[in-house]
MOPAC internal coordinates of N, CA, C and O (Angstrom, degrees):
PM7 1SCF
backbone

  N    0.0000 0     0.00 0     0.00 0    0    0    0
  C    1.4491 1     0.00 0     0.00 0    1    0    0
  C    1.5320 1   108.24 1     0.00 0    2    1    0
  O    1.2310 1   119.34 1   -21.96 1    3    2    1
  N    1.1731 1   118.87 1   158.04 1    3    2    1
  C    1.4957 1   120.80 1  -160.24 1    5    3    2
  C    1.6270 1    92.02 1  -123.11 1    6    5    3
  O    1.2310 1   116.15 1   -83.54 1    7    6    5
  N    0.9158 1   124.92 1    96.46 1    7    6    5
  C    1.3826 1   121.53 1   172.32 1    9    7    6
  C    1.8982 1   112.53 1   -69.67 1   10    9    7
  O    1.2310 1   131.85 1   -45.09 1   11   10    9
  N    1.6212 1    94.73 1   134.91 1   11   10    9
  C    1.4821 1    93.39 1   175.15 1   13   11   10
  C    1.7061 1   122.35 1  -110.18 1   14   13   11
  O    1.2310 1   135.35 1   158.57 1   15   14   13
  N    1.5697 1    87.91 1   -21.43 1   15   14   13
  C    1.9210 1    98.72 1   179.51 1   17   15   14
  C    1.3824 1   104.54 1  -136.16 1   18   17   15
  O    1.2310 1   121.69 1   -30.38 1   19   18   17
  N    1.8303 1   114.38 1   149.62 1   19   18   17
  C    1.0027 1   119.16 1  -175.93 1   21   19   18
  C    1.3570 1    99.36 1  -117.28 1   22   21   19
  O    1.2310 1   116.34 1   -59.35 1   23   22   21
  N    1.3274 1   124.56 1   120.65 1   23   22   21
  C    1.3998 1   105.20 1   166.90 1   25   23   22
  C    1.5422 1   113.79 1  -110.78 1   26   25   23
  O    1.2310 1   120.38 1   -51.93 1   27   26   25
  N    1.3848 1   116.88 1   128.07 1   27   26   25
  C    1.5847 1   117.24 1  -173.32 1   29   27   26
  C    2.0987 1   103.04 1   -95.91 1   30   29   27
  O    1.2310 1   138.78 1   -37.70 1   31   30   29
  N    1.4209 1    81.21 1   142.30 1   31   30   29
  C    1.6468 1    86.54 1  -174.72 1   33   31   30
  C    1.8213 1   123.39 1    85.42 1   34   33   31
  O    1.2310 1   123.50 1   -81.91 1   35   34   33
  N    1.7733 1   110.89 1    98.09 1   35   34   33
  C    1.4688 1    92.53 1  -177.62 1   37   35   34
  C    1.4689 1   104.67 1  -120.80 1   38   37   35
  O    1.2310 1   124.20 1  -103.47 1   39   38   37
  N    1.6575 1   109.54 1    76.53 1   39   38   37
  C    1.3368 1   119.56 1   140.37 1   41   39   38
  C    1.7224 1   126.28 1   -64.75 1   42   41   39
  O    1.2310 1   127.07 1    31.74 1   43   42   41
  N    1.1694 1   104.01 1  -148.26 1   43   42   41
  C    1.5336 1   105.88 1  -172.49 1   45   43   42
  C    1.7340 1    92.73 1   -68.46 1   46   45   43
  O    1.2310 1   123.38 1   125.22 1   47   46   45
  N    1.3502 1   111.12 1   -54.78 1   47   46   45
  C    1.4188 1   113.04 1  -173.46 1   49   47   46
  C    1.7904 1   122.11 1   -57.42 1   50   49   47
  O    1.2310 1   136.84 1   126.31 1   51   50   49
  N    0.8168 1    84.99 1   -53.69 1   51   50   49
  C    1.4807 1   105.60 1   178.40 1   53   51   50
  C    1.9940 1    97.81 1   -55.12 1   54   53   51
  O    1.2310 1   116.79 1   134.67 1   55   54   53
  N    1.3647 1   123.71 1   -45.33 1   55   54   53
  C    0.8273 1   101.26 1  -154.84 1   57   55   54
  C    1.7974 1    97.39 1   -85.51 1   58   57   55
  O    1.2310 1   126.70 1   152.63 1   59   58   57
  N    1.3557 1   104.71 1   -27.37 1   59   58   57
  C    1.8989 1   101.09 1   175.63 1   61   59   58
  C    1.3568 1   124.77 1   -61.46 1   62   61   59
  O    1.2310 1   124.26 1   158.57 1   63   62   61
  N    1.2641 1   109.44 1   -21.43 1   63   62   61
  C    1.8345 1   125.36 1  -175.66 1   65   63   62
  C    1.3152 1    83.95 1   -73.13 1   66   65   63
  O    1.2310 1   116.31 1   109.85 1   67   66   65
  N    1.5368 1   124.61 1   -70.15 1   67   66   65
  C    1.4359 1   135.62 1   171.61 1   69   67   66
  C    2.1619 1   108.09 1    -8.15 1   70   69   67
  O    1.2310 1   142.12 1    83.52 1   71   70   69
  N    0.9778 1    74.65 1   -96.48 1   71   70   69
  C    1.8616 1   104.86 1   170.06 1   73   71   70
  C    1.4766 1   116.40 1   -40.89 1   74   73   71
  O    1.2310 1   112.06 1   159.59 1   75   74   73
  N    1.4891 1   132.58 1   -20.41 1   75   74   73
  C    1.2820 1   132.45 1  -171.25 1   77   75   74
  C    1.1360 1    99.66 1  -108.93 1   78   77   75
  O    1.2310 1   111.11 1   166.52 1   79   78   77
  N    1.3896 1   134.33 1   -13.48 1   79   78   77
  C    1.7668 1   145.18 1  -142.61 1   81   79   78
  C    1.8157 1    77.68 1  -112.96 1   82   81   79
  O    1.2310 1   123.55 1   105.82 1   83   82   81
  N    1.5622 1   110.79 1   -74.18 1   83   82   81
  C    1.0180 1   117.38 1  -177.71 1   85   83   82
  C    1.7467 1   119.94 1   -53.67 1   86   85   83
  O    1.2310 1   120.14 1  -175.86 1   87   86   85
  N    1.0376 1   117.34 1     4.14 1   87   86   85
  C    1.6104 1    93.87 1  -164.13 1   89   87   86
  C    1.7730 1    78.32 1  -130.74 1   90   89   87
  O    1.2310 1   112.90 1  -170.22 1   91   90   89
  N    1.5059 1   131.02 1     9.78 1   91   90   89
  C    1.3704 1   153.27 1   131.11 1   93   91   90
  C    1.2440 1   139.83 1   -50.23 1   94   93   91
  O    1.2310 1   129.46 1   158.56 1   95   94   93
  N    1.9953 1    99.38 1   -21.44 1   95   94   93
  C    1.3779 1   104.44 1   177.59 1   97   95   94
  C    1.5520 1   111.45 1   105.80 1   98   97   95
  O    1.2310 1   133.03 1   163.81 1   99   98   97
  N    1.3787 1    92.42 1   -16.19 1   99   98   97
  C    1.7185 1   100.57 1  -170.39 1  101   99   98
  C    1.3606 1   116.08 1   -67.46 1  102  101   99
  O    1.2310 1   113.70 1   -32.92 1  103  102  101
  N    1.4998 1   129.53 1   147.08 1  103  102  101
  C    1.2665 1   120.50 1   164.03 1  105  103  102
  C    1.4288 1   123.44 1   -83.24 1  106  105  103
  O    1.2310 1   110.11 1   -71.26 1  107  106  105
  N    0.5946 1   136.18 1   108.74 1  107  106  105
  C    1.8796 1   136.91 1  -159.66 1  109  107  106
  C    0.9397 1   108.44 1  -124.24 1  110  109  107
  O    1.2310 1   107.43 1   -39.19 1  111  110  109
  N    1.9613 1   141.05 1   140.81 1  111  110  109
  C    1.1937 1   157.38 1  -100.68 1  113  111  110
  C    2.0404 1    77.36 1   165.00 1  114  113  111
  O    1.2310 1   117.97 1   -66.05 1  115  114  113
  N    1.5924 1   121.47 1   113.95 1  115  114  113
  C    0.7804 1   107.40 1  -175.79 1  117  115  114
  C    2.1582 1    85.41 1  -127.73 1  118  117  115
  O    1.2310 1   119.62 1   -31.90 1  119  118  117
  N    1.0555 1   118.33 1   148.10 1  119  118  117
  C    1.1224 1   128.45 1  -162.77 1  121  119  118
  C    1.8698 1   112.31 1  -135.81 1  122  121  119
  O    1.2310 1   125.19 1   -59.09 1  123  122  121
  N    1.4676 1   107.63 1   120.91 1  123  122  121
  C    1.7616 1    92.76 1  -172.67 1  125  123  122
  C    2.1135 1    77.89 1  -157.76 1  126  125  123
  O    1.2310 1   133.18 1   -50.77 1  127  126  125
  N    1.7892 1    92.14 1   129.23 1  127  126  125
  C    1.4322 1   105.91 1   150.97 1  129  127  126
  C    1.4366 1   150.13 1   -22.03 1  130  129  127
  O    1.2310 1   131.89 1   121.75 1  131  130  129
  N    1.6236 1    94.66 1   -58.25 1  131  130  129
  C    1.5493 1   109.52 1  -176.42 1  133  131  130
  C    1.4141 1   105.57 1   -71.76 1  134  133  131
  O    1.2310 1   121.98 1     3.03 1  135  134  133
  N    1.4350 1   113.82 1  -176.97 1  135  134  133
  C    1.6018 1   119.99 1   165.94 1  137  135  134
  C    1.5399 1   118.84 1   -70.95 1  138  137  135
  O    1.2310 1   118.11 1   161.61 1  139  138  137
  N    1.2962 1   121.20 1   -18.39 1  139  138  137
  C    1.4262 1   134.74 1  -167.33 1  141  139  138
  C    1.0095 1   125.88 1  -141.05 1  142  141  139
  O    1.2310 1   117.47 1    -8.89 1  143  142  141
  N    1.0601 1   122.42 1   171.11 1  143  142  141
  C    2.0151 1   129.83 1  -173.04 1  145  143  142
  C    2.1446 1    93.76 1   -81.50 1  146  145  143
  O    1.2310 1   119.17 1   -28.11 1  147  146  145
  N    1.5112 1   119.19 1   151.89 1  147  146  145
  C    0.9590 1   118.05 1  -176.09 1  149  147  146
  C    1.4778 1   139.24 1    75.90 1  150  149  147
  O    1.2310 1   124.29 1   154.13 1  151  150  149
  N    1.1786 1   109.37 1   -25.87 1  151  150  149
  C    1.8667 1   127.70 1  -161.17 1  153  151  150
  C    1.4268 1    83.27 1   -73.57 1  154  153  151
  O    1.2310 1    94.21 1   -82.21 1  155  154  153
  N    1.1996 1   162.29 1    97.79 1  155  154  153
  C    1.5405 1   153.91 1   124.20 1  157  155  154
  C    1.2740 1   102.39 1  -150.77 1  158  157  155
  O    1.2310 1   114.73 1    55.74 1  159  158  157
  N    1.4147 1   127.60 1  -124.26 1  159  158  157
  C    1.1986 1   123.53 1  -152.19 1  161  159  158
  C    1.5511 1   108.13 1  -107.55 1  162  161  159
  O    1.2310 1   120.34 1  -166.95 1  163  162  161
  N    1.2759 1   116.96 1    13.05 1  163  162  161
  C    1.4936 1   147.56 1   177.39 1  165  163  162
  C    2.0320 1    85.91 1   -91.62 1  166  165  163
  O    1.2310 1   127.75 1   154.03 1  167  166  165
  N    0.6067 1   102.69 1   -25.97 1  167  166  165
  C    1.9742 1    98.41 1   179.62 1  169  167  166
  C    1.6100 1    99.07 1   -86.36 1  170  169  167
  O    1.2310 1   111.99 1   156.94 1  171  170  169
  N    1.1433 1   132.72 1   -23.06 1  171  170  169
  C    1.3941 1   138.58 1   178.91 1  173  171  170
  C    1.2904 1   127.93 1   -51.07 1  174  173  171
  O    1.2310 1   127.33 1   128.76 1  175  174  173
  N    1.6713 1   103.51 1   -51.24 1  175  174  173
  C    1.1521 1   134.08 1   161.18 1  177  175  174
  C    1.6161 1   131.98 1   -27.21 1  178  177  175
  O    1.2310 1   125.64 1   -84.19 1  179  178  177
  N    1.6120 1   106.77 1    95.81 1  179  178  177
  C    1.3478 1   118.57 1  -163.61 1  181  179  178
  C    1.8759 1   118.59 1   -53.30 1  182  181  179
  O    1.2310 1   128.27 1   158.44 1  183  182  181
  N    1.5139 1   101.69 1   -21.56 1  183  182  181
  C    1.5318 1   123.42 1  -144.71 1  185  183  182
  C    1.3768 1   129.08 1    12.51 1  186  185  183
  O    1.2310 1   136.26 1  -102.18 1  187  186  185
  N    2.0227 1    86.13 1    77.82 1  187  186  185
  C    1.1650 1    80.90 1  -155.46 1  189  187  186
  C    1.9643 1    67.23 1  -130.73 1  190  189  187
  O    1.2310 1   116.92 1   -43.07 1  191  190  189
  N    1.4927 1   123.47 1   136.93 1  191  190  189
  C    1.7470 1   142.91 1   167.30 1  193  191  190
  C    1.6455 1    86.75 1   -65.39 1  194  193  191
  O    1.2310 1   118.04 1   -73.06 1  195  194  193
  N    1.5796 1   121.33 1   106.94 1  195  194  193
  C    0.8649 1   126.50 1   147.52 1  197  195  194
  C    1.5931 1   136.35 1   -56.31 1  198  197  195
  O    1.2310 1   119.34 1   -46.90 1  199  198  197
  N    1.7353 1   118.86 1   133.10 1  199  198  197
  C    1.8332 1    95.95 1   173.86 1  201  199  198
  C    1.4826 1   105.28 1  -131.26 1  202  201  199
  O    1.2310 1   127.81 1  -117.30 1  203  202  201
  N    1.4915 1   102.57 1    62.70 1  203  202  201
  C    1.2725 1   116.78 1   161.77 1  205  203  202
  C    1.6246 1   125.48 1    43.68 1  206  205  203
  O    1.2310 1   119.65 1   176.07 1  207  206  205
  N    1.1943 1   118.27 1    -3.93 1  207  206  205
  C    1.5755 1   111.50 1  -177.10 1  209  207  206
  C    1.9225 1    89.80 1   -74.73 1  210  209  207
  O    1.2310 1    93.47 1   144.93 1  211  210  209
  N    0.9722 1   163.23 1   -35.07 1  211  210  209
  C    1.5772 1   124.02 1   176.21 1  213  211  210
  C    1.7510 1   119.02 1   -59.83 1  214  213  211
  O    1.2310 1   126.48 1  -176.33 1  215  214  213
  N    1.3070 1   105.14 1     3.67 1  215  214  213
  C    1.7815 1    84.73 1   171.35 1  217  215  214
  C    1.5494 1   109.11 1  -122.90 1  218  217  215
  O    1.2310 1   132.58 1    -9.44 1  219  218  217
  N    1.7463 1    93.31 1   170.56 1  219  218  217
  C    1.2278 1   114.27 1  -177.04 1  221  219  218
  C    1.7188 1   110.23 1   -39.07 1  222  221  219
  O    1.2310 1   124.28 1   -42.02 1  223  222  221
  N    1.5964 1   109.39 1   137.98 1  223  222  221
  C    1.9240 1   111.14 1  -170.80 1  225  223  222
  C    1.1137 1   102.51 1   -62.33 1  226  225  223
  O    1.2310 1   112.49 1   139.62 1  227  226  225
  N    1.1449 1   131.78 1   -40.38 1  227  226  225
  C    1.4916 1   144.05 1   173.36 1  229  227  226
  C    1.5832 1   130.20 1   -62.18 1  230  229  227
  O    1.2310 1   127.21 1   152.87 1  231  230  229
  N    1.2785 1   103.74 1   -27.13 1  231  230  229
  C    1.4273 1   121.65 1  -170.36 1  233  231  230
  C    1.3944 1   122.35 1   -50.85 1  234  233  231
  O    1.2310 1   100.50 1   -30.41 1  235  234  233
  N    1.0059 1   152.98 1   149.59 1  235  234  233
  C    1.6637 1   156.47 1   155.93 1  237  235  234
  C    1.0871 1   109.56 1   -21.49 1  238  237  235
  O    1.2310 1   127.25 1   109.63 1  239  238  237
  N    1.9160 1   103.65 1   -70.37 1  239  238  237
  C    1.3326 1   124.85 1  -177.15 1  241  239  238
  C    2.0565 1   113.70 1   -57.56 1  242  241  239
  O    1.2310 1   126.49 1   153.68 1  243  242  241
  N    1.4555 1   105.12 1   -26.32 1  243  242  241
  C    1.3282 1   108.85 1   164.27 1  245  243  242
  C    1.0922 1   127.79 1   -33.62 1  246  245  243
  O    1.2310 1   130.12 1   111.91 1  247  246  245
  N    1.6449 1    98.09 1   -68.09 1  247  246  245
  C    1.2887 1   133.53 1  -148.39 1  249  247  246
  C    1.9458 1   105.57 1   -83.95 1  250  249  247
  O    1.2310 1   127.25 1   150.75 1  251  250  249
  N    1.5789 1   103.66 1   -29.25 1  251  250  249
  C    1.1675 1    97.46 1  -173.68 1  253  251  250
  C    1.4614 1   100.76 1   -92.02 1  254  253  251
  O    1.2310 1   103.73 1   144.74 1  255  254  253
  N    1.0657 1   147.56 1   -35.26 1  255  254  253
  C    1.4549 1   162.44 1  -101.00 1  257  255  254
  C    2.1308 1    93.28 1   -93.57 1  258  257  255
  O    1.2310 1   126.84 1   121.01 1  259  258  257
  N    1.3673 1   104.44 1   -58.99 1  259  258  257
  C    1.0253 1   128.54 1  -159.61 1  261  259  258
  C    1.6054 1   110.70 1   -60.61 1  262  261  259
  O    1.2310 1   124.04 1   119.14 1  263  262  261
  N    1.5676 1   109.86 1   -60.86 1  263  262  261
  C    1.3331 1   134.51 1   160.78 1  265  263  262
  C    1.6156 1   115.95 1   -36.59 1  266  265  263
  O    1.2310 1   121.78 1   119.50 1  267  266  265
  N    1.5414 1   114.20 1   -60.50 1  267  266  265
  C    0.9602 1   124.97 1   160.86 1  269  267  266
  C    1.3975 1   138.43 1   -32.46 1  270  269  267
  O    1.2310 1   135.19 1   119.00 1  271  270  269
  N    1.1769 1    88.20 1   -61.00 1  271  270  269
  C    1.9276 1   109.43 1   179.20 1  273  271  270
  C    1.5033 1   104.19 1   -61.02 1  274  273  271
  O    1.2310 1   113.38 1   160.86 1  275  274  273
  N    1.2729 1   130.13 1   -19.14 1  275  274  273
  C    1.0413 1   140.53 1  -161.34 1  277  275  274
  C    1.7612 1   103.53 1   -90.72 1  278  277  275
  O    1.2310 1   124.57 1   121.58 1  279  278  277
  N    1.2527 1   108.83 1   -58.42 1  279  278  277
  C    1.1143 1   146.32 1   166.62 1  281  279  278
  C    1.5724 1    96.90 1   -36.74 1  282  281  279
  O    1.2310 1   121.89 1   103.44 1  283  282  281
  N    1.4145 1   113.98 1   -76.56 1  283  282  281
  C    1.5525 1   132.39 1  -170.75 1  285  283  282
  C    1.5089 1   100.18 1   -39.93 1  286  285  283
  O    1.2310 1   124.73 1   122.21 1  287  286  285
  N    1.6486 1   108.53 1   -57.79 1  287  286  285
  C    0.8977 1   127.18 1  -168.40 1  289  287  286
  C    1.8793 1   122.84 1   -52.62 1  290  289  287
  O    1.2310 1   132.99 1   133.67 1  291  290  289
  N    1.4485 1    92.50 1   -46.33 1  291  290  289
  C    1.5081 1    97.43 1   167.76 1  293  291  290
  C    1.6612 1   120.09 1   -72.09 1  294  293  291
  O    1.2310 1   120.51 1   164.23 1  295  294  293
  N    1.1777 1   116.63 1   -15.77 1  295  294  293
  C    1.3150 1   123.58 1  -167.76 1  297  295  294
  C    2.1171 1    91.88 1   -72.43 1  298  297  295
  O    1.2310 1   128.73 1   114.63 1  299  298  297
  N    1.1119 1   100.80 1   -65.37 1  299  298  297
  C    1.1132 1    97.94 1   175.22 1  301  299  298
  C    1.4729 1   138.85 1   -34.81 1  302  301  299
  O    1.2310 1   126.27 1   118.71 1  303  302  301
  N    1.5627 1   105.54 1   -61.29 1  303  302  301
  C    1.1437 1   114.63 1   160.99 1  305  303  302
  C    1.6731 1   125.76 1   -43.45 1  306  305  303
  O    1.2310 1   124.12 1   123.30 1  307  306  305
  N    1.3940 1   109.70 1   -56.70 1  307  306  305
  C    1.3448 1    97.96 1   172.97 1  309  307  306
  C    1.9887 1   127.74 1   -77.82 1  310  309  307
  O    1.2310 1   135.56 1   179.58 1  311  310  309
  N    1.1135 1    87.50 1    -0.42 1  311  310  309
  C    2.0878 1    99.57 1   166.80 1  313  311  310
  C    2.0178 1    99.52 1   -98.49 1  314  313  311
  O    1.2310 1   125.03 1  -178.47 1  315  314  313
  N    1.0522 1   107.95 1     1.53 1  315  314  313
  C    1.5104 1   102.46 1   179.80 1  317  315  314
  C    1.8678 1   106.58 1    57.33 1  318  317  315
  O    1.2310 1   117.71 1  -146.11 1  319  318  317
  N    1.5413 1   121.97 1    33.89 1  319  318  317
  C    1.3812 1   124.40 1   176.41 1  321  319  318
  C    1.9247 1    76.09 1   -93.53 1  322  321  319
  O    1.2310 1   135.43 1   -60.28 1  323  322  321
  N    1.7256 1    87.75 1   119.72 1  323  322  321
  C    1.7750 1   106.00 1   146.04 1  325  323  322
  C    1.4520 1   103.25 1   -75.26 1  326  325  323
  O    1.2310 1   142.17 1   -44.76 1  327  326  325
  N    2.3296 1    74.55 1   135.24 1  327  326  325
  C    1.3138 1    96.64 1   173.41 1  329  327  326
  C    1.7197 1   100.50 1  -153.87 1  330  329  327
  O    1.2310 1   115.18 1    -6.94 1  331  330  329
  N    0.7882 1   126.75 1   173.06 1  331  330  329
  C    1.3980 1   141.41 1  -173.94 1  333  331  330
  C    1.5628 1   118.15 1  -120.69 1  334  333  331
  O    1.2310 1   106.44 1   -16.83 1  335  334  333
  N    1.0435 1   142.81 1   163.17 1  335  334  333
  C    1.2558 1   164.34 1   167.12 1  337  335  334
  C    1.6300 1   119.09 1  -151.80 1  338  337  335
  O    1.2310 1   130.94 1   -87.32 1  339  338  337
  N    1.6549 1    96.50 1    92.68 1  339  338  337
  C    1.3011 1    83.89 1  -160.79 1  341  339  338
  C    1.5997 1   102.20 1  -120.97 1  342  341  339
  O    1.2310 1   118.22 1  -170.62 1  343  342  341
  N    1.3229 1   120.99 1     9.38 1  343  342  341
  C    1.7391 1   128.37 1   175.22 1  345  343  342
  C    1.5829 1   102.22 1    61.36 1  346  345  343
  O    1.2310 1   134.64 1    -5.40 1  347  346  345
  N    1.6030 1    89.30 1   174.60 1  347  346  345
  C    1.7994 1    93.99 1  -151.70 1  349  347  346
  C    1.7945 1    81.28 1  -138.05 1  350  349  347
  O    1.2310 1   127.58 1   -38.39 1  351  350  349
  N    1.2835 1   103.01 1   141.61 1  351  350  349
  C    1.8922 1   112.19 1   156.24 1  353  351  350
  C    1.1865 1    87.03 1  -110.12 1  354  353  351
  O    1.2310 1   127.19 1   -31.71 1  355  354  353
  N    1.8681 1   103.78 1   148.29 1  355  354  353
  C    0.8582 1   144.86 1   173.44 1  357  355  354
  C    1.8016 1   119.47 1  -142.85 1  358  357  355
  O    1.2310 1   125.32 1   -58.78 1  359  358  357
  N    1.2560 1   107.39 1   121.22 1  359  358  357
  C    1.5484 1   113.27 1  -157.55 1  361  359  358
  C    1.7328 1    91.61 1  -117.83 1  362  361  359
  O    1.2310 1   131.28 1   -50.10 1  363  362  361
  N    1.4917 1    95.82 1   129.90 1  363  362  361
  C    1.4920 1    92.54 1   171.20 1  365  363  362
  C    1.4162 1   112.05 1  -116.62 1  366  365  363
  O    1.2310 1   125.73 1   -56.92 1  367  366  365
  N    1.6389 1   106.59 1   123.08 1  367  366  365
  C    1.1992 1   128.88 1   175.13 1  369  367  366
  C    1.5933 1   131.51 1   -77.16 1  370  369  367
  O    1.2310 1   134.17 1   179.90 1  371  370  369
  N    1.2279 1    90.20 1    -0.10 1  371  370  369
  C    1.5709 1    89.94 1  -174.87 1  373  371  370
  C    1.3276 1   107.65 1  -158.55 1  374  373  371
  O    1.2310 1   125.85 1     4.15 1  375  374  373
  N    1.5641 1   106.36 1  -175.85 1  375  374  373
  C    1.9911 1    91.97 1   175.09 1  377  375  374
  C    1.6297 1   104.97 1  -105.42 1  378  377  375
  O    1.2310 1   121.38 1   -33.63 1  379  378  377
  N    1.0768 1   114.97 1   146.37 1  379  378  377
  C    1.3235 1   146.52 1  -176.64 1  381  379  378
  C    1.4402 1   103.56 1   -59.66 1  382  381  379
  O    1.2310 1    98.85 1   -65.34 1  383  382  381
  N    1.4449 1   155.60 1   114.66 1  383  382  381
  C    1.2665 1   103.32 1   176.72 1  385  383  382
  C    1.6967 1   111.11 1  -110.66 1  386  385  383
  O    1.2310 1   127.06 1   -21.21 1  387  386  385
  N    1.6359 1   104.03 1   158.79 1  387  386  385
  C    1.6050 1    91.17 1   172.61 1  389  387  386
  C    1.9899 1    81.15 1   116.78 1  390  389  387
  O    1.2310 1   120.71 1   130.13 1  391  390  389
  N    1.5350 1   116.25 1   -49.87 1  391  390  389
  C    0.9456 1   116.79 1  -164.25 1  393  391  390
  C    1.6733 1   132.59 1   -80.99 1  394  393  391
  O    1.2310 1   124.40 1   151.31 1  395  394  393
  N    1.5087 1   109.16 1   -28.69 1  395  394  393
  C    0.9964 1   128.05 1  -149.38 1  397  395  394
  C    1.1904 1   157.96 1    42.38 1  398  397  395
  O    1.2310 1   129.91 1  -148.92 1  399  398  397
  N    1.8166 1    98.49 1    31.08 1  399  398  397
  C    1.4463 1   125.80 1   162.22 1  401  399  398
  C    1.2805 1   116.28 1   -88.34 1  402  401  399
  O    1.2310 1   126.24 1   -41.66 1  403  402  401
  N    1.0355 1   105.61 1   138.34 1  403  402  401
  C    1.9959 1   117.89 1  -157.53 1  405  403  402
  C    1.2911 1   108.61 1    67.28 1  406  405  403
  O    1.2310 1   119.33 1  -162.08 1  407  406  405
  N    1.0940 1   118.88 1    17.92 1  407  406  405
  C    2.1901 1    98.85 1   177.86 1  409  407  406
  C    1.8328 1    83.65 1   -93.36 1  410  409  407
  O    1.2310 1   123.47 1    -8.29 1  411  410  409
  N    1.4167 1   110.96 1   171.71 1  411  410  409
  C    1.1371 1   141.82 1   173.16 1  413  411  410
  C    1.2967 1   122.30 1   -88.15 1  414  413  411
  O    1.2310 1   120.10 1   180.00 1  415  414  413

């Protein structure tokens, strides 16, 4: 076999580069450390649809977070991957500072 792509690492990523290369025609040689598919930093993974309120208002990650999730969100739905949207309380205990949430 003539290998044409190597892909190192078969977490989630590793394994779609894998799968998109291959379902391309590609010959792919996929290569990962652990004993199994996932075991690295693919185990990290909160799975949890982020909605961006821990970053900076300004931030990249702000700015994309929201759009995204949205995005994420439809992807699912139309592949029929269950998913939930189920919102978060958040109680603030103290004052923020700098912000002027919790001041008086």
């Amino acid at each position: 076999m003539d290998i044409q792509t190597v892909v190192v690492g078969a977490g989630v990523v590793g394994l779609a580069v894998a799968r998109a290369l291959s379902l391309a025609r590609r010959d792919v040689l996929l290569l990962e450390v652990a004993p199994g598919f996932g075991q690295g930093i693919s185990t990290r993974n909160s799975e949890v649809i982020h909605s961006g309120i821990y970053y900076a208002a300004a931030s990249l990650k702000a700015r994309l977070c929201l759009p995204e999730r949205e995005k994420l969100c439809e992807h699912c739905t139309e592949r029929g991957v269950p998913h939930r949207q189920l919102g978060k309380l958040m109680l603030a205990t103290g004052r923020v500072p700098g912000s002027g949430v919790g001041s008086r």
